[in-house]
C-alpha positions as a LaTeX table, in Angstrom:
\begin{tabular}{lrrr}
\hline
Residue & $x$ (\AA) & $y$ (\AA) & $z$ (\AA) \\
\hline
Unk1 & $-68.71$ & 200.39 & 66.53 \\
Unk2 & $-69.05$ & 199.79 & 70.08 \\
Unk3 & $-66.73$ & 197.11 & 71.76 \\
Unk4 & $-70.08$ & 195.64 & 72.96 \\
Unk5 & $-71.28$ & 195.66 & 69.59 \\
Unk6 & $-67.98$ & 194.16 & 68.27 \\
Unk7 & $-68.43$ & 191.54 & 70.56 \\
Unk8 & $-72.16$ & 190.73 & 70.26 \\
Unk9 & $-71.67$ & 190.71 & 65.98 \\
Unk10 & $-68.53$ & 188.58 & 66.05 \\
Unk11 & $-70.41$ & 185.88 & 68.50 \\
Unk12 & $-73.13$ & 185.76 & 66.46 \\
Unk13 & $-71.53$ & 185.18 & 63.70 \\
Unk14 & $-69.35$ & 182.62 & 64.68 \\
Unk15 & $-72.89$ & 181.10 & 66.16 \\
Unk16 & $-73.78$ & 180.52 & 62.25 \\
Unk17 & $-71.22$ & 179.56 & 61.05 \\
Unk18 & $-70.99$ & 176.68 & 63.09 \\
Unk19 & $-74.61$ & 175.90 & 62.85 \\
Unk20 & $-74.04$ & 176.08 & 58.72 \\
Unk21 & $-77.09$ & 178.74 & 58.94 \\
Unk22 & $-76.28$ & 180.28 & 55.40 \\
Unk23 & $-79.43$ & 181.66 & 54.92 \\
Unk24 & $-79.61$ & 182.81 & 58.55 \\
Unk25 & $-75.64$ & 184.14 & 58.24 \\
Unk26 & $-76.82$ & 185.96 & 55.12 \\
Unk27 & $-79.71$ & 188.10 & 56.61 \\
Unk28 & $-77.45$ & 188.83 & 59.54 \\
Unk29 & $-74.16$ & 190.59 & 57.24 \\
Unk30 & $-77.26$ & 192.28 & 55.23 \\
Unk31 & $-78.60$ & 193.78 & 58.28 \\
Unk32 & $-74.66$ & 194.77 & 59.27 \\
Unk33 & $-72.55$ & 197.62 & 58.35 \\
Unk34 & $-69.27$ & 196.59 & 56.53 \\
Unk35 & $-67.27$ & 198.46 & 58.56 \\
Unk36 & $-69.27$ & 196.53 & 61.71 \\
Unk37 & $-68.94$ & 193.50 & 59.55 \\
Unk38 & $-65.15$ & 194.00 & 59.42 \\
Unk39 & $-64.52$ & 194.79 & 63.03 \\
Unk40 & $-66.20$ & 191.44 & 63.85 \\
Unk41 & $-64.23$ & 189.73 & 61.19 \\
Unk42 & $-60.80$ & 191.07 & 62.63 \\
Unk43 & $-61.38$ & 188.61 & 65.59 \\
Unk44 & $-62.25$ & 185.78 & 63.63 \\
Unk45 & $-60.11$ & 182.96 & 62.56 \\
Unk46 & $-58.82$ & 182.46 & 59.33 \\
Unk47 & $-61.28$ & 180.09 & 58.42 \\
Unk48 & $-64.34$ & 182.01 & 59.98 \\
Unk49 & $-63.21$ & 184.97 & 57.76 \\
Unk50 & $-62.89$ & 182.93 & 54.49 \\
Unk51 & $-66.58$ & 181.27 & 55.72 \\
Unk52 & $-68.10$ & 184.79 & 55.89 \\
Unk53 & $-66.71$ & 186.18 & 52.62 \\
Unk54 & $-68.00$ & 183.68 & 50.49 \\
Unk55 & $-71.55$ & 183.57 & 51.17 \\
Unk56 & $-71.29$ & 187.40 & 50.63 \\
Unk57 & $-72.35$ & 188.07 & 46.72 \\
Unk58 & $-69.83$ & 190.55 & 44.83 \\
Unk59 & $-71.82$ & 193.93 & 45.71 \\
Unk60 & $-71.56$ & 192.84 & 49.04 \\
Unk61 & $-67.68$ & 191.84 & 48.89 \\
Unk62 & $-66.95$ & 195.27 & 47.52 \\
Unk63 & $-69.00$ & 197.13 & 50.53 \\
Unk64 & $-66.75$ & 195.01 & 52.65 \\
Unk65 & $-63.24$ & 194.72 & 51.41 \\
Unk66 & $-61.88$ & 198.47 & 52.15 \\
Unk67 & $-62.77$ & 197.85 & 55.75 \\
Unk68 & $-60.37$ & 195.03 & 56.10 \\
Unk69 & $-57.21$ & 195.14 & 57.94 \\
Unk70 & $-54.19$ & 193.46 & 55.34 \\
Unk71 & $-54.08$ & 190.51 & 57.11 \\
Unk72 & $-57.86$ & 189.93 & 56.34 \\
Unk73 & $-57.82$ & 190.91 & 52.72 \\
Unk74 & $-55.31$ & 188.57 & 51.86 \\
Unk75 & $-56.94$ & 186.00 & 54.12 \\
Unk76 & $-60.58$ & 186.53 & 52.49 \\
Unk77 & $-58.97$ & 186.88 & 48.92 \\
Unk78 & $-56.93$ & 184.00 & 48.75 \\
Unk79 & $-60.32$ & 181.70 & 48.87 \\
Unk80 & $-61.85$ & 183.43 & 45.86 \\
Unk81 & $-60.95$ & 183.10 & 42.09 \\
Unk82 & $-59.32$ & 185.72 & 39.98 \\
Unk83 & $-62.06$ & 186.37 & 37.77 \\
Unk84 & $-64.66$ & 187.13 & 40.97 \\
Unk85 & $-61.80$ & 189.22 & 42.58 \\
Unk86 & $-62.15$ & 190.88 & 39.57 \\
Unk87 & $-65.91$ & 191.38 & 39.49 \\
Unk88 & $-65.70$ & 193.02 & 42.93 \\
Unk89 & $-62.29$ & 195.37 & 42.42 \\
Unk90 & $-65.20$ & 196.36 & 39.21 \\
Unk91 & $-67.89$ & 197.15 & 41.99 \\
Unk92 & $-65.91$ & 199.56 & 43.94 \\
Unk93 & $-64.94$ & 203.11 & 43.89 \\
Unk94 & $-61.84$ & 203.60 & 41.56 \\
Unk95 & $-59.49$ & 204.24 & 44.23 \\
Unk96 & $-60.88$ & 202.15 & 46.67 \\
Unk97 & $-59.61$ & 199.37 & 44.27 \\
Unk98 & $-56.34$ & 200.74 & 44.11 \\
Unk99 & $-56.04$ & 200.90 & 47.55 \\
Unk100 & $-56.96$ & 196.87 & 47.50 \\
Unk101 & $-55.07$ & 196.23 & 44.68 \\
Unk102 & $-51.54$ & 197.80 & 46.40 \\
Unk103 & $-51.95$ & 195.42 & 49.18 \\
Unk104 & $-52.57$ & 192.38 & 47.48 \\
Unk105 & $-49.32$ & 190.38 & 46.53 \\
Unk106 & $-48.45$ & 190.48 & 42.66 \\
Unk107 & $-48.47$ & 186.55 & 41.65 \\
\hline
\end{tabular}
């Protein structure tokens, strides 16, 4: 992705979050690349990561998650139960679900 690209996703996606534009926010990440969707999400907050992720269904988690820098994952997986982490490590490639699984802490 572009750094102009970078810039322009992770601005307008911080736009709707703020706003509370799910539906808007929604169409947006479908329209997005995960790995776009992950660059913007690097520059993010915390709390504008964990506001992404969750109106993201599981199919859409699983796109997204091997993307993620460490710091992210945890950040984004910490807000969701175990039984939708779950669902999603079920949605992705076997070994991109190891991969997620060996960075994830064991409690």
């Amino acid at each position: 992705m572009s750094q102009g690209l970078n810039k322009r996703t992770e601005a307008i996606l911080r736009r709707l979050l703020r706003k509370d534009a799910g539906a808007s926010l929604r169409k947006v990440l479908a329209k997005t690349r995960p790995p776009d969707v992950a660059a913007a999400l690097h520059h993010l907050t915390p709390g504008e990561q964990r506001g992404i992720f969750v109106v993201l269904n599981a199919e859409e988690q699983a796109r997204l998650l091997p993307y993620l820098n460490r710091e992210a994952l945890l950040e984004v997986t910490g807000v969701i139960k175990e039984e939708r982490l779950v669902e999603v490590l079920h949605r992705m490639e076997p070994d991109d679900a190891t991969d997620i699984l060996g960075q994830l802490p064991d409690d």
